[in-house]
C-alpha positions as a printed Julia matrix, in Angstrom:
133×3 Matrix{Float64}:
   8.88   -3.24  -20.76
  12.04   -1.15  -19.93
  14.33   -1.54  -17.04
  13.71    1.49  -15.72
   9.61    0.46  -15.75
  10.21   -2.73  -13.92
  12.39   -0.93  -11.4
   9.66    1.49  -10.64
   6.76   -1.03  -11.1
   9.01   -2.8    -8.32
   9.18    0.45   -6.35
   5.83    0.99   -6.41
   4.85   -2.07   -5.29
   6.98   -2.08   -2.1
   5.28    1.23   -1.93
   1.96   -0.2    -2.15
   2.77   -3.23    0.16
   4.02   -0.58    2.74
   0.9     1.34    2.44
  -1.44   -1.36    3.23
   0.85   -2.37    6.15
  -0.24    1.36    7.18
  -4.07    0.83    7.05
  -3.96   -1.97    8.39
  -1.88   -1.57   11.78
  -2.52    2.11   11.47
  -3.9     3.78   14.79
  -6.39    6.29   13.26
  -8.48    7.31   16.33
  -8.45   10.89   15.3
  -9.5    10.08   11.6
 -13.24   11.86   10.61
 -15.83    9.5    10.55
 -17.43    7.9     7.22
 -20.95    6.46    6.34
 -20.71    3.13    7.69
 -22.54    1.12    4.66
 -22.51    2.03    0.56
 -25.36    0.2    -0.95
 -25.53   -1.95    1.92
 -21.92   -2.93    2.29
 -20.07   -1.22    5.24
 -17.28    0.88    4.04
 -15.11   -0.93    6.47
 -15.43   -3.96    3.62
 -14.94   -1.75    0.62
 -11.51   -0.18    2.07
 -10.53   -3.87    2.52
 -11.73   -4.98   -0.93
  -9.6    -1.92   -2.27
  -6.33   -2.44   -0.7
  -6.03   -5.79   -2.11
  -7.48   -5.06   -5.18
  -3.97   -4.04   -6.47
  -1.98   -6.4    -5.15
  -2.01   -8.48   -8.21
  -1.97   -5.93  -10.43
   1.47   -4.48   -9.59
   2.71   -7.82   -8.66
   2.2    -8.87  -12.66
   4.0    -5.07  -13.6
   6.35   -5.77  -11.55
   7.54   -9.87  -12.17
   5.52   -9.96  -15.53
   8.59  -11.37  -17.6
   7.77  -15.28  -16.28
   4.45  -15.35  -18.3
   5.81  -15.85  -21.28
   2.94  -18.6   -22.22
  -0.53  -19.36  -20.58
   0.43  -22.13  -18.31
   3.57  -19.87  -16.64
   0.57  -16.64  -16.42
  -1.99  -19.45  -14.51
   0.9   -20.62  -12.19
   2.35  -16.78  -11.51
  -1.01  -15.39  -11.01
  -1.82  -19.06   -8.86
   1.54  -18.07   -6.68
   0.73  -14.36   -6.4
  -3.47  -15.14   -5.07
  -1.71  -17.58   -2.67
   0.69  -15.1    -1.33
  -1.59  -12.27   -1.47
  -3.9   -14.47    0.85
  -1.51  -15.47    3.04
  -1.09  -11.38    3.36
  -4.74  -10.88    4.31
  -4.5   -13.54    6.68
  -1.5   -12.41    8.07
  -2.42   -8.82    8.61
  -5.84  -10.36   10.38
  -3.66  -12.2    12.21
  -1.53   -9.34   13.65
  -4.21   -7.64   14.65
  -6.02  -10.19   16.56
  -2.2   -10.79   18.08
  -0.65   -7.88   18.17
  -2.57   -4.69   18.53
  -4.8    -3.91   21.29
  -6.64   -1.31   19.11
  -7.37   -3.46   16.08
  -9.48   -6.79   15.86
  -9.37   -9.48   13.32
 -12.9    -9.91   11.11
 -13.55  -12.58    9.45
 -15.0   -10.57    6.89
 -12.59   -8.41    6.5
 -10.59  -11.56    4.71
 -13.89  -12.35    2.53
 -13.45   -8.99    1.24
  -9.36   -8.88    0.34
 -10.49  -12.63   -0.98
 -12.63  -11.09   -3.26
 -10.42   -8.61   -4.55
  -7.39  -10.53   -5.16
  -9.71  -13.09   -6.68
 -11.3   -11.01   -8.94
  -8.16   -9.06   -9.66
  -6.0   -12.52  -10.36
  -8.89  -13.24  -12.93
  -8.26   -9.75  -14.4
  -4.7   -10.17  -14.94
  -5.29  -13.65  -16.08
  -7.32  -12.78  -18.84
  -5.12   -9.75  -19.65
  -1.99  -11.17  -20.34
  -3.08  -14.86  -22.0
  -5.13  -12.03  -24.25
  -1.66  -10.11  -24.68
   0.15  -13.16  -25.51
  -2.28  -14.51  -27.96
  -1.82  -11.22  -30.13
């Protein structure tokens, strides 16, 4: 990867952190309204489960060069779930504390759990695949 790539991968991800700062704090009381279940699962979950989804994905593009074997990919991708959790909590968190037109749900961190689990196993697999070739 270029310089210029991990500058905007970087970029982007500030980007994308600032953006979920957004939706989460966000005061969207004029916003149309949506189903509220797909398949059974409100779409109050799925919005969750998306916005974390990412996070690490563009944490790897952006700080991939410290996985250079499969131990250093397991502890970066071990760092970026735990900080990526302590994100969901914290944006629960500020809501509960510091919005009056926002509430903390419990399973609102189940689903950004989810996603940056699933997502860490992603890039997991990805890159000890990449290094093996």
């Amino acid at each position: 990867m270029t310089h210029n790539q991990k500058i905007l991968f970087r970029i982007l991800f500030l980007l994308y952190l600032t953006g979920v700062l957004y939706l989460c704090f966000g005061r969207f009381d004029n916003a149309p309204s949506v189903e509220w279940s797909l398949f059974g699962i409100p779409t109050d979950k799925l919005v969750h489960f998306c916005m974390f989804f990412p996070f690490p994905i563009l944490a790897f593009l952006a700080f991939d060069r410290y996985t250079e074997t499969a131990r250093k990919t397991l502890t970066f991708v071990g760092i970026t779930l735990a900080v990526g959790l302590l994100l969901a909590v914290g944006t629960e968190w500020g809501q509960a504390h510091f919005t009056d037109y926002r509430s903390a749900d419990p399973w609102d961190f189940v689903a950004d759990t989810s996603a940056l689990v699933l997502s860490s196993f992603l890039v997991s697999i990805w890159d000890i695949r990449k290094q093996k070739k």
